[in-house]
N, C-alpha and C positions, 0 to 999 in steps of 0.2 A: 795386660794392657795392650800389648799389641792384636792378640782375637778381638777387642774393643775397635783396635785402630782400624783392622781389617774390614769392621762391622760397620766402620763407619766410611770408610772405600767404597763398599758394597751400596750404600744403601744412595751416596752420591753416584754412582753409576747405574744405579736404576732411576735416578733421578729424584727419590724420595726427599733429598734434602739439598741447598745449593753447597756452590763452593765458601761460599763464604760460612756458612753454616757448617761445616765441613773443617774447615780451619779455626772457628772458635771451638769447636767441640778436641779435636787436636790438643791444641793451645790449653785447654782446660786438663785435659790425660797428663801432657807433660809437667803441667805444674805440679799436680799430684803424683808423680816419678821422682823432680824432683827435690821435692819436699819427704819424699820417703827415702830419699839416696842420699840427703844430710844424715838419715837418721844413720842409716847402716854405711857410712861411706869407707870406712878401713877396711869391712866384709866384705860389700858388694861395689868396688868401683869396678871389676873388670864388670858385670853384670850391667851395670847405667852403660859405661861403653858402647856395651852391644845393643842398650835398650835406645841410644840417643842415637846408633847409629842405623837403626830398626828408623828412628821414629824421620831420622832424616833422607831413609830410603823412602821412604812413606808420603814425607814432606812433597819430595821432589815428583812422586808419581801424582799424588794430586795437584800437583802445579803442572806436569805434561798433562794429565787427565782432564781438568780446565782447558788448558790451552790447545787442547785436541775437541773436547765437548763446547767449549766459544762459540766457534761460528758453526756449530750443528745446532747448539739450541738459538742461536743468531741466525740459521737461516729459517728452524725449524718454527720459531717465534713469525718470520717474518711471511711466510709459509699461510698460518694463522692469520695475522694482518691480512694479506693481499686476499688470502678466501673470503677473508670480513669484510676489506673495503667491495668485492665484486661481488657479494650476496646482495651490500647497501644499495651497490651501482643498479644490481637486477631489480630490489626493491623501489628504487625511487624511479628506474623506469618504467616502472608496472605502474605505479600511486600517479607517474605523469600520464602513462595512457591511459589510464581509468578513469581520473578526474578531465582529462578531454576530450575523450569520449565520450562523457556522461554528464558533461557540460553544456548546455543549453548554449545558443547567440540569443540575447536579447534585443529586441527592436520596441521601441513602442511607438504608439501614435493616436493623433487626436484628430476628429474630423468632426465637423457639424453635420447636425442632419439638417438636410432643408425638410422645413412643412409641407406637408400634400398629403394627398392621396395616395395607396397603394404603395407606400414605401417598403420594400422591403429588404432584410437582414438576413445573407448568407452566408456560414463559417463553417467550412469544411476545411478537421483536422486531421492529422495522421499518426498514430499512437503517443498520442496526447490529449489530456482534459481538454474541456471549454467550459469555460467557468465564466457564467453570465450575471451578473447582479444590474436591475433594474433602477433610477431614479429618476427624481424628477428633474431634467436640465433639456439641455435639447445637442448635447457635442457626446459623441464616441471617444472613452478613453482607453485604449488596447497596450496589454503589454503581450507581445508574443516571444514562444521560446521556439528554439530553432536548431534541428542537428542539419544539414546536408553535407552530402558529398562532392559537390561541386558550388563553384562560385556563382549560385543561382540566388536572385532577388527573392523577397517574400514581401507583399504590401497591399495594406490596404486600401479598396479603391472605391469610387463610386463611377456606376455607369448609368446615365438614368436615374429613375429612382431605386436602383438598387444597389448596396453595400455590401462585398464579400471580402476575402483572401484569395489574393491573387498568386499561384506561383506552380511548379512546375512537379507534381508528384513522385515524379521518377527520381528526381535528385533530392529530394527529401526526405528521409531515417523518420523524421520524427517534429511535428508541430503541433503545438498547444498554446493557447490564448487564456486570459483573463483579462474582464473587460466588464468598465460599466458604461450602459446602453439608456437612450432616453427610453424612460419607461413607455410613453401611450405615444409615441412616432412611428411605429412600425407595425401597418398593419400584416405584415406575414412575417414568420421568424423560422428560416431553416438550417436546422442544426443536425453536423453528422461526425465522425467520428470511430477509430479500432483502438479495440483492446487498452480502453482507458473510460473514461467517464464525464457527464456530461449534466452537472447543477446550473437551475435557474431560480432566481430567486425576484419576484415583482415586477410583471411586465404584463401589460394590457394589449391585447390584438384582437385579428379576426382567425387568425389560421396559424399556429404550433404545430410544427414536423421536425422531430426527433429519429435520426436512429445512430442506432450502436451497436457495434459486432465487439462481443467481448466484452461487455462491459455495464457499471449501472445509470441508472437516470436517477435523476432526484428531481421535484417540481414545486416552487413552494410558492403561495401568492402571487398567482396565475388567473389572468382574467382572460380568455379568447372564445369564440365561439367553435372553434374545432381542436380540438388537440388528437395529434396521433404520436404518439412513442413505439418503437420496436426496439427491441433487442434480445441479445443473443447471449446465454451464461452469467444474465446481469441480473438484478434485483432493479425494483421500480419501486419507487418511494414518493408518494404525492399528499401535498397537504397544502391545504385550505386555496380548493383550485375550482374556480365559478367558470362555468360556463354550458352550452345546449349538446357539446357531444366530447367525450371522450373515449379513445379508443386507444390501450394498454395491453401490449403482447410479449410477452416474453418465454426462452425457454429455459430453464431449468436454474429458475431463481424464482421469489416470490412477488408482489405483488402489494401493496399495502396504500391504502387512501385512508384520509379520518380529513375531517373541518369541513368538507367541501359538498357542493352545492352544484351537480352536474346532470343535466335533464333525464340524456341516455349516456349511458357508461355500457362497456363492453371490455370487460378483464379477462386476457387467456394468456394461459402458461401450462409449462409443465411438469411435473416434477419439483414444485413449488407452490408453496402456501397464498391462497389469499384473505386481506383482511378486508372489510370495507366497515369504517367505522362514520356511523353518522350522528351519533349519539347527541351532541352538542354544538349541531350546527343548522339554523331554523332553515327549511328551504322556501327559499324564493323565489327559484328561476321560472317554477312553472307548477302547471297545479297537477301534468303527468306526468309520471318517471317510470324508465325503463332501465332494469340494471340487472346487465347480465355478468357471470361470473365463474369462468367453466378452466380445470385444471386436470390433472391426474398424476394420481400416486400422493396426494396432498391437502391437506383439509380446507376445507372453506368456511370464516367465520364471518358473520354477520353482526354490528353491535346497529340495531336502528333506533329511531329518533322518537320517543312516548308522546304523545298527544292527542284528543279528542278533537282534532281537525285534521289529522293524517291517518291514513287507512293501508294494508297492505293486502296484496294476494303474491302469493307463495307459490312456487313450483318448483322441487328438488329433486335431486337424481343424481343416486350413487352404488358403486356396487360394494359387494362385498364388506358393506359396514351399516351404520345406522344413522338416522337424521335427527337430529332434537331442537323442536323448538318450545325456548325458556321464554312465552310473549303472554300475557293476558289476552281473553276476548279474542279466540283463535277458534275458527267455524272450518272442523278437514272434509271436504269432499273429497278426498283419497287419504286415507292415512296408514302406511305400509310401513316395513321397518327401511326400505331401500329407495320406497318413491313415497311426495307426502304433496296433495295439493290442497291450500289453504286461505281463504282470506280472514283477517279479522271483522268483528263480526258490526263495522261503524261504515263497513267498504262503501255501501251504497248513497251512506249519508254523509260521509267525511268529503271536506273540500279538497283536500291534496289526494292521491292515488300513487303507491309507489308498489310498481311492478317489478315482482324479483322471479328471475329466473337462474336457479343455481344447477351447477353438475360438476361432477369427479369422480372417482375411480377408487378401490381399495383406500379408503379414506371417510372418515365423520365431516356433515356437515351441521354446524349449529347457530342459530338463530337465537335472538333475545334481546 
């Protein structure tokens, strides 16, 4: 019993079990001592003696060993505590400068356009969207977000007939708008913008200027007579966008038109795909089209538009791969496996005329 006792000394000094644990298990040894010292008492009472005075040397060492381990595991516990409570302190200082740092100021604001002539809309952001939707009203609703580093203004203003963002770039991290604009008030719309991106969705003008460093464009239900878009690293996404010229550059993203209805088109990028899909959309603007479409390292598809009053000529060019055109009623006056020039064969008689001139590099281009 007492190798027991000792086992159980041991095993509260390593910490394995408490003290109080430690004294029930005791308390349990002794009872079964002596309830075996009833049995043998006239034999073994010098033997219990020695065993109750074993077990009360025992007693008293785990009640010094407690009261020496107390406030070791009281400081040791609390030790613990104070590393937990200033892990929390460092985490909830982190989650506070994250969440305001990475908090927007919101301002918003509403402005009427006056009616006239030559109104125009300028919003230049700084790595943030512009997020434009077009309707029919005649008042500017803006909500803008806003990081800076100084107690600097930001607002919107009109001078003349022009409407922009007013404020001071150097002290600005980061602005971004959302905002719906009278759709047909504005005959110019210039929109610019880093390392974020830049949808429009329903707006009628004379003149769209776009660009974006870093970032994509989207264009959707766009009526102007010039549209230019640049950017840089971005994709260009345009659909069902009417008008006499479009001009779509980008490097090293794709390219993609389908719905739309634009006289001359001029698509360049690189290292990205272009589509140009016109399959299911009648043209109206005019009865010549010029659509050019020049990439590298990346294929060029064509889906065009079937009809007995629309006619095409062809001219392709690429290297290092092949050209296929999948069109009925196709007449090649060049047909090579790298350059292919061709009209179908209604060109002379068809009322519409659509001029394609395609090129790329180590890439297929396909037509149908």
């Amino acid at each position: 019993m007492v190798e027991e006792k000792m086992k159980i000394l041991k095993m509260l000094e390593e910490g394995k079990i408490t003290a109080d644990e430690a004294v029930n298990l005791l308390n349990s040894l002794d009872g079964k001592i002596t309830n075996k010292n009833k049995t043998h008492e006239s034999r073994d009472n010098q033997q219990q003696k020695k065993t109750e005075s074993y077990s009360m040397d025992i007693d008293k060492k785990i009640e010094a060993l407690s009261k020496d381990l107390a406030p070791k595991i009281e400081k040791a516990a609390k030790t613990v505590i104070d590393k937990a409570n200033s892990f929390a302190d460092k985490i909830s200082k982190s989650l506070s400068s994250s969440t305001s740092s990475s908090q927007k100021k919101v301002l918003n604001f509403e402005m009427y356009v006056v009616k006239g002539d030559n109104s125009q809309l300028r919003l230049k952001c700084k790595n943030g969207k512009i997020h434009i939707k077009g309707y029919n009203g005649d008042k500017i609703t803006a909500k803008i977000g806003y990081n800076n580093n100084e107690n600097s203004r930001i607002e919107l203003l009109r001078v003349d007939n022009t409407y922009y963002l007013n404020y001071d770039e150097a002290y600005f991290t980061n602005v971004a708008i959302e905002a719906f604009v009278p759709e047909f008030l504005f005959s110019k719309i210039y929109l610019e913008t880093t390392n974020s991106s830049v949808f429009v969705d329903g707006l009628t003008g004379d003149e769209i200027d776009i660009a974006v460093n870093n970032g994509p464009i989207e264009l959707k239900n766009i009526s102007a007579k010039n549209v230019k878009l640049e950017t840089t690293n971005g994709n260009i996404h345009l659909e069902n966008i009417t008008g006499r010229l479009l001009h779509a550059e980008s490097s090293n993203g794709f390219i993609d038109i389908k719905l739309s209805d634009v006289t001359n088109m001029n698509l360049i990028t690189s290292n990205g795909e272009i589509i140009i899909d016109s399959s299911i959309r009648e043209l109206k603007e005019s009865n010549t089209y010029e659509w050019k479409a020049e990439t590298s390292n990346a294929t060029i598809k064509v889906n065009t538009l079937k009809g007995f009053d629309i006619a095409y000529d062809i001219k392709a060019l690429t290297s290092l791969n092949e050209i296929q055109i999948n069109m009925a009623n196709i007449d090649f006056i060049e047909n090579e496996k790298s350059y292919i020039k061709a009209i179908t064969n209604n060109y002379h008689t068809a009322l519409k005329k659509v001029n394609i001139n395609l090129e790329t590099s180590n890439a297929p281009i396909t037509l149908f």
